[in-house]
C-alpha positions in Angstrom: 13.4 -6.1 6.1 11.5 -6.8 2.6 8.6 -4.1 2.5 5.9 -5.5 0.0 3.3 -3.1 -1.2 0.4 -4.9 -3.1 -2.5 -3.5 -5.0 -5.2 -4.7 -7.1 -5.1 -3.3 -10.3 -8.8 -3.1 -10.1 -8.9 -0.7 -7.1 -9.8 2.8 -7.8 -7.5 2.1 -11.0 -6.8 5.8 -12.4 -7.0 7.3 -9.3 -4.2 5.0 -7.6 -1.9 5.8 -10.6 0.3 8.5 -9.3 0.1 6.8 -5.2 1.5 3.6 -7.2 4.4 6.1 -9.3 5.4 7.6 -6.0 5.9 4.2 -3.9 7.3 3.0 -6.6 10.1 5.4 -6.5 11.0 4.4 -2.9 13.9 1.8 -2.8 12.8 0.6 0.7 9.6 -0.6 -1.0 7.9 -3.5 -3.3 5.1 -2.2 -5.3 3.4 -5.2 -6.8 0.1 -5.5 -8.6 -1.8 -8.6 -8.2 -5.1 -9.0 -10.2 -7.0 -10.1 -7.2 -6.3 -9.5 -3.3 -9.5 -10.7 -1.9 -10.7 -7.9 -0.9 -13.7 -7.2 -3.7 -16.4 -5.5 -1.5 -13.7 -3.0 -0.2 -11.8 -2.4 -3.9 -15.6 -1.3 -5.0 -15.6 1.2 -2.1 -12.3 2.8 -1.0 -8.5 3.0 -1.7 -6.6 0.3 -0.4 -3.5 -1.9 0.0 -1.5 -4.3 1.3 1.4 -3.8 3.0 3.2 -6.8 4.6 -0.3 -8.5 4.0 -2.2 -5.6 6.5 -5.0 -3.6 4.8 -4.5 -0.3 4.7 -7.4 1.9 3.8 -8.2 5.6 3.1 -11.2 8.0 1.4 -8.3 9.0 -1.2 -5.2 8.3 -2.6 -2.8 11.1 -1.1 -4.3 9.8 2.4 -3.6 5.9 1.3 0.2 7.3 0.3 0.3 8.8 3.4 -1.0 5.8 5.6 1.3 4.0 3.7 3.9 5.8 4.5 3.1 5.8 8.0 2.5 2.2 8.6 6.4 1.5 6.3 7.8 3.7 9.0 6.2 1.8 11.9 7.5 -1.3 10.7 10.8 -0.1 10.1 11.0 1.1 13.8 9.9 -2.4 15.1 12.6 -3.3 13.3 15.5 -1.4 14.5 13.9 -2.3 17.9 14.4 -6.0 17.7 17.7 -5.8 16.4 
């Protein structure tokens, strides 16, 4: 399964830096940047991203990495599941 991870480079842009380095490292992952996701009230007000095209959102970054994380390894499990 492709795991796509997409933020907007807009979104709590220094902040997001290092949650974007760590995913990044991950080779089960996708990190992609796209200059607009749609979601302009919400990338004004929290950290967020996509994953798989479901928003996750968190008060910080180390919570979004975690959420992240969380949700990658909920999908994964539905995975092994169906299989």
């Amino acid at each position: 399964m492709e795991i796509n991870v997409k933020f907007c480079p807009c979104n709590f842009e220094d902040e997001l830096e290092a949650t974007k380095e760590k995913l990044m490292k991950r080779s089960d992952l996708e990190v992609i940047e796209e200059r607009c996701l749609l979601y302009c009230g919400q990338c004004l007000m929290e950290p967020f991203a996509l994953v798989n095209g479901e928003n996750i959102v968190a008060d910080d970054p180390d919570e979004l990495y975690e959420k992240i994380d969380q949700h990658v390894a909920g999908l994964k499990q539905e995975e092994a599941v169906q299989s």
